[in-house]
N, C-alpha and C positions, 0 to 999 in steps of 0.2 A: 732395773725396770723403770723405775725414777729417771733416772738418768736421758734414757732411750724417750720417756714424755715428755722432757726439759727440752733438749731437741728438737724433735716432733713440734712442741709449740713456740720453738724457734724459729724453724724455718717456713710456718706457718703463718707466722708476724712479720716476715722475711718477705712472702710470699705476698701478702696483703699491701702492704705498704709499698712493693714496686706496683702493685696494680693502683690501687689507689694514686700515686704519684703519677703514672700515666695519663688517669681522669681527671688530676689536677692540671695538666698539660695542656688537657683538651677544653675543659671549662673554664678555666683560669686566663691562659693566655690570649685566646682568643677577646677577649671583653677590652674594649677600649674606652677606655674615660673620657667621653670629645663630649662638646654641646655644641649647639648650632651657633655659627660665627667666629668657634674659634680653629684654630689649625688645627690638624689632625699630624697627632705625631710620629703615623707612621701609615702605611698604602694597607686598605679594610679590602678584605672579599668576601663575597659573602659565603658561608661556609656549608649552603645547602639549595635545592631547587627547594623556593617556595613560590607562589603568587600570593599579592595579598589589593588589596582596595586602596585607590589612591581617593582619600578622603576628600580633600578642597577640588583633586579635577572632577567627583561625581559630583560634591554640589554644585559646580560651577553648572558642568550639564546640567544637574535638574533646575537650575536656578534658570537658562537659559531656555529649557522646555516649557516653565510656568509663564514665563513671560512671553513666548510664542500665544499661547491660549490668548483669543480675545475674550470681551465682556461677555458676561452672559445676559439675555435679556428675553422675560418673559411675556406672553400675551396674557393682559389681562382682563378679562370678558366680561369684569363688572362695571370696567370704564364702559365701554360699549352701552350698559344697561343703564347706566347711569344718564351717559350723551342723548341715547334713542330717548330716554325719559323726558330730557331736556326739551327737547323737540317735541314730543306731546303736549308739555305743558305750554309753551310758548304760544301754540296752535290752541290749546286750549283758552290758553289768556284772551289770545284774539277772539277768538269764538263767544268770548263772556266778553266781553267788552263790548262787540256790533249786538249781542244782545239784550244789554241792558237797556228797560224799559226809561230809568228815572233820566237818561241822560238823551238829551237832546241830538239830532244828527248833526249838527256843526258843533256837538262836545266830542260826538265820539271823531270825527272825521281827525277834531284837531292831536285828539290821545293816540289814531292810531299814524297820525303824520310824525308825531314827537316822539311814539314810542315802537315805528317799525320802521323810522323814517321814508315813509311812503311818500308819493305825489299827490297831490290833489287829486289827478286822474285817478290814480293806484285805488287812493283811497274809498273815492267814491262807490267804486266799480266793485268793491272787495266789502263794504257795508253792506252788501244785498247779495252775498255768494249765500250757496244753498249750502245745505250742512255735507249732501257726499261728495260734492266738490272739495268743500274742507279736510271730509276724510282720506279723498284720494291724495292733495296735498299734500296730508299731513303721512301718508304712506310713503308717498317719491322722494320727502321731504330726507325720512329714514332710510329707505333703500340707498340713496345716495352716501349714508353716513358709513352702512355697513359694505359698500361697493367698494369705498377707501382705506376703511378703515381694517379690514377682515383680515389682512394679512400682519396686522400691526403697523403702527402708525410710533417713533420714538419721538422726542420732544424738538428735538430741531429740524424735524418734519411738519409738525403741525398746521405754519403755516401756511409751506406749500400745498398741502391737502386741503388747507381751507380752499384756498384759491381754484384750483383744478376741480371742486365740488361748484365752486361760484360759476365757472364757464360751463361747468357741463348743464347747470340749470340752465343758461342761456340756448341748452340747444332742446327743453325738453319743449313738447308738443303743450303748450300754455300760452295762453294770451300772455302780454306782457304782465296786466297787475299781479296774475298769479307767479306769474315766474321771481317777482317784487317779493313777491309776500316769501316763497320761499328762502330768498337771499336775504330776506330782512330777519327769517327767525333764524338764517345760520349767523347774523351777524349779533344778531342778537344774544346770542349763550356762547358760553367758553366751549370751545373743544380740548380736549384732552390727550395727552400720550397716551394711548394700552400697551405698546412695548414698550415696559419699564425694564432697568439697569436691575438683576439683582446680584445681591454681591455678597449671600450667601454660596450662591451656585457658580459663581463665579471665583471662588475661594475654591472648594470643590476640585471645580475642572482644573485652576493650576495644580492643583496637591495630587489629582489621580496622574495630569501630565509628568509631573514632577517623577514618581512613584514606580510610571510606567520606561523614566530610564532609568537603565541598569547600571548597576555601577560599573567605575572604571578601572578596570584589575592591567595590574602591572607585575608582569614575572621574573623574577629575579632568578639565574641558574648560577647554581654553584662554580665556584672561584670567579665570576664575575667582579671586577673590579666596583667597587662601591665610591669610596672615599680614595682621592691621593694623596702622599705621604707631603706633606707642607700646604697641602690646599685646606681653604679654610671651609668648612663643612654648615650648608646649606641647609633651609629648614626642611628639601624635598630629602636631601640626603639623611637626615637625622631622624624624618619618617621613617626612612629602609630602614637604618640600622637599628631602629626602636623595634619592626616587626623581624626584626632575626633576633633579635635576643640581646644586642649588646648593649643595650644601656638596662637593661633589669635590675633591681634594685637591688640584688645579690646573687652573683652567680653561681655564691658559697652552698645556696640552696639545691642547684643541681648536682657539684658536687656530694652532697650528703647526700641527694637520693641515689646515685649510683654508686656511691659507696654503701646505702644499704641493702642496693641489690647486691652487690659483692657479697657481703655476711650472708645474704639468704642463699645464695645457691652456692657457699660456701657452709653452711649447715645442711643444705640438702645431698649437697656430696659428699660428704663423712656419713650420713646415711645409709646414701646409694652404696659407697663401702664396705659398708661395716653389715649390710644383707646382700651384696649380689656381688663381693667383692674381698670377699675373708683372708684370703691370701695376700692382696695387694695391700688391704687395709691394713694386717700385721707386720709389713717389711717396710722398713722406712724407707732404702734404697728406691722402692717402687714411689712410693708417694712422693717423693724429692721428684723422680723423673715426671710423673704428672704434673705438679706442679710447675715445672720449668718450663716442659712446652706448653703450658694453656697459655706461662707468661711469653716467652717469645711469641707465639701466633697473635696476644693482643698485641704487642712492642710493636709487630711487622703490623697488624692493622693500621696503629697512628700512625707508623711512617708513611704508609702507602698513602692511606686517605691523605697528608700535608703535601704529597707529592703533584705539581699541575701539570698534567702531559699535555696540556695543546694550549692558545691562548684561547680557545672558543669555548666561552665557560660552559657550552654545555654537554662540551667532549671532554671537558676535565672534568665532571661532574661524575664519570662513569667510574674515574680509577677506585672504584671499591670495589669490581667485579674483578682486581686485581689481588684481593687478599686470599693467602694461601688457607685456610681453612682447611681445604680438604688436604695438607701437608700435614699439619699435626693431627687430623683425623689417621692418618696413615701411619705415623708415627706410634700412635695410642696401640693402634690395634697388632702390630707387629712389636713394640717393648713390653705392650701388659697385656691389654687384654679387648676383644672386637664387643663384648660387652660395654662395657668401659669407653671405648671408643665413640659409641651411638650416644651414649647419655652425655663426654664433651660435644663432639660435637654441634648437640643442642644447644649448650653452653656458650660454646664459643661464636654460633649464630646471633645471641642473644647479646654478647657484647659485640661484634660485629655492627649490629643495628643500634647502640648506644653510641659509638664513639663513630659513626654515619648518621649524627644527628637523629636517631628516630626513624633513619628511612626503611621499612621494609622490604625494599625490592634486594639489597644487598643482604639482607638478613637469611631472607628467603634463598637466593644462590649462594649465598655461602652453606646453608643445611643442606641442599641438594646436592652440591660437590663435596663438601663431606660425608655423607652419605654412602656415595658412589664408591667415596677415597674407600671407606673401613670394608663395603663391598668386594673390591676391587684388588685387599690383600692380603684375603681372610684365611685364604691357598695359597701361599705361595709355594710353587715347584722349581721355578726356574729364573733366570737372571732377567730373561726375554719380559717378565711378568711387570716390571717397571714398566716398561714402553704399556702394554695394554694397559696398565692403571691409567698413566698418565692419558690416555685416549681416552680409556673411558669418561676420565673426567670433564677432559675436554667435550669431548658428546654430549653428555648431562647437562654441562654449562649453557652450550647451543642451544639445545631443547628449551631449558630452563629460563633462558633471556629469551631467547624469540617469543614465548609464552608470555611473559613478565610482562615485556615490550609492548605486545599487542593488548593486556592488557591496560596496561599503561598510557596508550592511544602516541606512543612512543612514535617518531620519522622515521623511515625508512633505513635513511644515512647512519642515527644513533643506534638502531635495532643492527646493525651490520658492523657496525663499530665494537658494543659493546660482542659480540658474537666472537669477532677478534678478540677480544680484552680473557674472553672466557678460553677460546683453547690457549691463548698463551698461561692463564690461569691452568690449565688442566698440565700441562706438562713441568711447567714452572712447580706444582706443589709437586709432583713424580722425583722432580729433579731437585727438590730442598730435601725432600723426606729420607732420598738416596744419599747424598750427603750429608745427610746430619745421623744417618747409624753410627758411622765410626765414631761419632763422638759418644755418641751414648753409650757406644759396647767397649770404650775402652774407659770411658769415666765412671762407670759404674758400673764396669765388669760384667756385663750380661751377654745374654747370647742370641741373637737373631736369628729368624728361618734364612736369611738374605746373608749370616757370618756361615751358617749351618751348611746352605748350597756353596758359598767358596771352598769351604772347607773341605767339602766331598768332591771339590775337582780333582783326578788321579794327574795332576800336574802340581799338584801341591807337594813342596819340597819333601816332607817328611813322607806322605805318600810315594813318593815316584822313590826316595831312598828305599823304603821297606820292598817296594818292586824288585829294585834291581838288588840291594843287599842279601832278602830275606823275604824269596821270590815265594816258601811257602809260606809264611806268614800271611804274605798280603793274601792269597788265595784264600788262605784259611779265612782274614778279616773278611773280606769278598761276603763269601760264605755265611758268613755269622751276621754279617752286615742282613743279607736276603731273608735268613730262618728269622731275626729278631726285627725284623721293619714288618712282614707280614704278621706275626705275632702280635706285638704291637695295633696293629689293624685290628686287629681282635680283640683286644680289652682296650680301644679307646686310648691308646696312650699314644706321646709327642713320639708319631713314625720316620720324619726325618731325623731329629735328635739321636734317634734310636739309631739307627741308618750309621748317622756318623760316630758317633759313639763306637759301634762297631768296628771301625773300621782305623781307629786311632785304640785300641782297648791294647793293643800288646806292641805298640811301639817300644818298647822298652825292651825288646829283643833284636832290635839292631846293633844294641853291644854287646851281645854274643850271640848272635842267629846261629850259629852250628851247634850249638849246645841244644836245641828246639827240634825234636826229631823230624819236622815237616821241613826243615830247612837241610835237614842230612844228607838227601837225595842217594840213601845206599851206600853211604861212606864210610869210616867209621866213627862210631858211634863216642865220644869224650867222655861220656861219665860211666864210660867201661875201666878206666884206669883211676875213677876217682870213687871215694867215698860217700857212700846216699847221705850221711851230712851235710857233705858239701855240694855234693849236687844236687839237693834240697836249698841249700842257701842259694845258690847259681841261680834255680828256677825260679826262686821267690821273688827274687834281687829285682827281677826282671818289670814289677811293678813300683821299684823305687826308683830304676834307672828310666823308666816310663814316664813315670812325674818331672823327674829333671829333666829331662827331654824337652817335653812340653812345657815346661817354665820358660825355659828356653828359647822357644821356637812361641812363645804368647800365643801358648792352644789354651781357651777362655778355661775357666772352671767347671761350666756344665758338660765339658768334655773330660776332664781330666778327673772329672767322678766317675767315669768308665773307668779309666786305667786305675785307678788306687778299689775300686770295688768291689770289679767283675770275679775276683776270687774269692773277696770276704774274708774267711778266716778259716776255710776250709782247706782237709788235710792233703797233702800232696800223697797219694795211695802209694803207687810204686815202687817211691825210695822207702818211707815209714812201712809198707811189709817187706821190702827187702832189708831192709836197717834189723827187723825184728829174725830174718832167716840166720843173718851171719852173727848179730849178737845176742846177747840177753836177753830178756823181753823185760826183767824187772830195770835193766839200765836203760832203756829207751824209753824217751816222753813224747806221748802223742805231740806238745807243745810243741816242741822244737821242728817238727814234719809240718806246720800250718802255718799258711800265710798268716803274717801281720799287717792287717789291712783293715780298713771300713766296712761292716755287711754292707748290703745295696738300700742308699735310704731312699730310693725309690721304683716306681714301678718298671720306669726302663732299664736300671741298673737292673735288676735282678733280671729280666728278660733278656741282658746282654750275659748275664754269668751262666744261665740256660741252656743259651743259643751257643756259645763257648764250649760249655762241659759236652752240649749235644752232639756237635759235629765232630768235634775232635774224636769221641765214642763212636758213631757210626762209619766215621773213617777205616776206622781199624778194623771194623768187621770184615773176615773174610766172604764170607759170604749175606748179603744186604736182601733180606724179604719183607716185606711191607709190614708181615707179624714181628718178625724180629725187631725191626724199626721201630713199632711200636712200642715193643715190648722195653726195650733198650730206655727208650726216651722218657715215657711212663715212671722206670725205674730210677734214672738218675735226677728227675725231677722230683721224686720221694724221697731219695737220697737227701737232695739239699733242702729239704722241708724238713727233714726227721734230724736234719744238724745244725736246723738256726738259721742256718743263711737268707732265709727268705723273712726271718720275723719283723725286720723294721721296713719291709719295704713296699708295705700297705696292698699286696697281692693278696686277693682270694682265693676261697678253693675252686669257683667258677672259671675265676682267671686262669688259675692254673689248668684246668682242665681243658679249655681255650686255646691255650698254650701248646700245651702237648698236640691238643689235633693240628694247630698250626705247623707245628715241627714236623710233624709225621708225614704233611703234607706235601712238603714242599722234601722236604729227604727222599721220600719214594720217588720223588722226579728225577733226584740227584742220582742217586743210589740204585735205583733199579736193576734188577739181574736182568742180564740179555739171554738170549735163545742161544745152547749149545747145539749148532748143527752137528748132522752124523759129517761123517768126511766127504761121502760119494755126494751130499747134496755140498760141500763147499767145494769139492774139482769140479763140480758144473756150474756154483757161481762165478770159480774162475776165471772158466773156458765161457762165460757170458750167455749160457742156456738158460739159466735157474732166471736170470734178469730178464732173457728175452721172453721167457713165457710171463713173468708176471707183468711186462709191458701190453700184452696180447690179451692177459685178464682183465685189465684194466683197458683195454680199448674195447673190449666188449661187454666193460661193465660189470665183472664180474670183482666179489670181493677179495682183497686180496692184502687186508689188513694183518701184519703180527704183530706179536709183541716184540718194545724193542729193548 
């Protein structure tokens, strides 16, 4: 037991470290040690479709859109209040000046020549204006201000508005002084910019221009040439290779995460095992074979993914929808168990999409085509059943990308491409899984439904010998084959297995078929001149000559538990009551009358020794009725219960009861008594009366069914 766990965590640690050594493959070598400016010591691809942001060309654009944005520049309406002010007061001033009492007329004439630079004329004319002349003045004076001014006025404007304010007064409806007095109080005060520069809002607008381009993504597709092998590596190029991963400060880091995904769903399968898998979990032989194919299906992953089938990186980017997945899916479910099968699968989806960089789309058709795979050969009946797997799979692949694709917002061309890539993937896994049995079923000595149907071809050598050597035998195997494959059917037990089993169980009578009364064909009879001793030993013999045979001829072991079984250890009747008529009864040992054999340590074995004891029984009756049949079959299956034979071979009494109606069933078909006519109705079936009337009942419908 020790021993068998030493092992067990052998090949366990065996198992771990080629996988692990794999992801070392993939994270490891891929990483190249370049900086920007120096040579690149070997040609970089990139090893996945990404897009990512080319940095300095967005700023460049947005640098380029803020500087488009011109100034911003606002109206500001207290200039205005300010300027119209200006002009009140100025008119004001005048207005207190021509009115002050203490100052003389040639004071004031001379304040307002000096301080509105008027004319003598101007002047004189404008010391005796009335006051709403002044006001209307001092209105037109303003209107003119905000006439020009209203739409904004910026500072190397100013003083063309002054100007074009100066001529328009020239055209208003005023005597001259007045029109004077106007241009004297615009010359008089500062005008002002109201569109001022602001350079808060003008920060603003470049930042939302800015803001408003989008950045500038650049797509990289897998095996894209990045870097050439002696080219000296560029700061654009050192960008890529920085957003694929290969300058990361330790690639040791991926490694260890996918190495402890490894251990986890390497503890969740000893698990899944050890409750939904009790059989496979206790037989190393089985665990070894799991173990091997999850490793080859990843080993085929990395090669396929290193593999570049086009130069157009984004037709090489597809060869994942190349990995056989649904091969060792197929595999599982035909060596172990279709259980078993669905929970890898998952598994091997999962590292699929690890060692595909993380991409899901391959993650995703590889479950789908596995899937299909363990679907697809959960039956298998016939040789034909390879071609329909391998279709089916192909079909699901199709479905499966076009779906993906279209998700994906995938071209046309790649959607059609990868569709290709998928049925050659659906046959291609058909056609590995179909080559890779023989290796399994002879390195591990197991037995396949796919070894099982070769096996039951009647052109298989030792079959077509037992034909022609030991023409009743094979009838009889026939026979026994049919009672014990429907039986089977009935408790749930391996119906092909059974099948063939059958039909190799008495091989070992082709070295001496006439000594087998079914092979005697009314001759005479050999163990008429011999001793039931010895012809006790002859009979027996005939399951060690059965073994050699099949050593021989490399008939697997779950066949050759038929032949060492199917008798157990049960007494050969015949000779041991004849052995008892001619001598002693105290010198005869039941011993010596009973095969030396294995009971049946399973369900179909004892179904085979059944179906055996069965037919060879109802043969011999001379006359077969469905009661008697029963009766017969009933009893000899109580027989072998009431002598052991049946105890290690895990059959119930439900089973057995199953059993029996199965035999009875299918015997009454065999066996059936036919209808003894009187004579007077067999000279008129002769003479073709008795035929022609039942032609005539039957065309008029009448019944005309017997028994046959």
């Amino acid at each position: 037991m020790l021993h068998k766990k030493i092992r067990f965590f052998f090949f366990l640690i065996v198992f771990c470290v080629s996988v692990i050594t794999i992801f070392a493959f993939h994270f490891l070598s891929a990483k190249y040690p370049v900086k920007a400016g120096q040579v690149s010591p070997s040609t970089i691809r990139a090893s996945q479709d990404f897009t990512f942001e080319d940095a300095k060309k967005t700023a460049e654009r947005r640098e380029l859109a803020a500087n488009n944005v011109g100034e911003v520049y606002v109206l500001d309406r207290m200039v205005m209040v300010e300027m119209e002010k200006d002009i009140e007061d100025a008119f004001a001033e005048y207005n207190e000046t021509v009115r002050r009492e203490e100052i003389n007329t040639k004071e004031k004439i001379r304040i307002l020549k000096s301080e509105y630079n008027l004319s003598d004329v101007a002047a004189n004319v404008l010391l005796y204006m009335e006051t709403d002349t002044m006001k209307a003045l001092t209105a037109e004076a303003v209107n003119l201000l905000r006439t020009n001014w209203q739409m904004g006025v910026r500072d190397f404007e100013v003083e063309e508005k002054k100007e074009k304010i100066l001529n328009q007064i020239e055209l208003l409806n005023y005597n001259s002084p007045y029109r004077d007095l106007i241009k004297a109080v615009y010359n008089k005060i500062k005008l002002y910019p109201n569109y001022r520069y602001d350079e808060v809002a003008t920060m603003k607008a470049k930042e939302d221009a800015a803001e408003n381009e989008g950045p500038v993504l650049v797509t990289i597709h897998k095996g894209q040439k990045i870097v050439n092998e002696g080219e000296v590596v560029t700061a654009e190029q050192m960008d890529i290779l920085q957003y694929l991963g290969y300058q990361r400060a330790s690639p040791y880091i991926s490694l260890i995460g996918a190495t402890i995904f490894l251990f986890i769903t390497l503890f969740l399968t000893v698990f899944f095992l050890k409750y939904f898998c009790k059989d496979i979990y206790k037989e190393e032989k089985k665990l070894i074979i799991l173990s091997l194919t999850v490793f080859i299906i990843i080993l085929l992953t990395k090669l396929i993914l290193s593999v570049n089938i086009s130069d157009r990186s984004e037709v090489s980017a597809l060869v994942g929808l190349l990995v056989p997945v649904a091969a060792g899916s197929m595999l599982i479910t035909i060596l172990l168990d279709n259980k078993l099968a669905v929970y890898v699968t998952i598994v091997l989806s999962f590292f699929v999409g690890i060692l595909a960089d993380n991409q899901l789309f391959f993650a995703i058709n590889a479950f789908i085509g596995g899937m299909v795979g363990v679907f697809s050969v959960s039956r298998f009946t016939q040789r034909l059943d390879w071609v329909r797997a391998g279709l089916f799979i192909a079909a699901a692949n199709v479905v499966g990308i076009l779906a993906l694709g279209m998700m994906n917002s995938y071209n046309l061309n790649l959607i059609i491409i990868g569709t290709v890539l998928g049925v050659i993937n659906g046959f291609f896994s058909a056609i590995f899984a179909y080559g890779s049995l023989p290796f399994f079923e002879h390195a591990f000595k197991i037995t396949t439904s796919v070894r099982l149907m070769e096996m039951s071809n009647p052109n298989q050598h030792l079959l077509k010998r037992l034909l022609l050597e030991a023409p009743g035998t094979y009838h009889h195997s026939v026979l026994v084959g049919n009672l014990a494959e429907a039986a089977a059917d009935a408790v749930d037990a391996d119906t092909l297995l059974v099948r063939v089993g059958a039909y190799y169980h008495d091989i070992g009578k082709l070295k001496r078929p006439y000594f087998f009364i079914e092979n005697q064909l009314g001759g005479d009879n050999p163990h008429a001149k011999l001793t039931p001793a010895l012809s006790t030993l002859i009979i027996t013999s005939h399951v060690k000559d059965g073994l050699e045979l099949a050593q021989q001829h490399g008939i697997p072991p779950a066949i050759t538990d038929f032949i060492t079984q199917h008798h157990g250890t049960s007494l050969v009747t015949y000779f041991y009551h004849k052995a008892l008529e001619l001598g002693h009864p105290d010198n005869i040992k039941e011993s010596e009358f009973r095969y030396e054999a294995s009971k049946p340590q399973s369900k179909e074995a004892a179904i085979v020794m059944l179906a055996d004891n069965v037919e060879a029984a109802v043969r011999s009756m001379s006359t077969a009725t469905p009661g008697k049949i029963e009766g017969l079959v009933r009893k000899i299956v109580k027989e072998r219960l009431q002598d052991g034979q049946l105890d290690e071979s895990a059959l119930t009494f439900k089973d057995l009861d199953l059993i029996a109606q199965s035999f009875t069933r299918i015997l009454n078909g065999i066996f059936h008594t036919r209808i003894e006519y009187p004579e007077n109705v067999l000279k008129r079936m002769e003479g073709g009366e008795l035929l022609n009337e039942d032609s005539d009942k039957q065309s008029n419908g009448e019944d005309s069914n017997q028994e046959n």
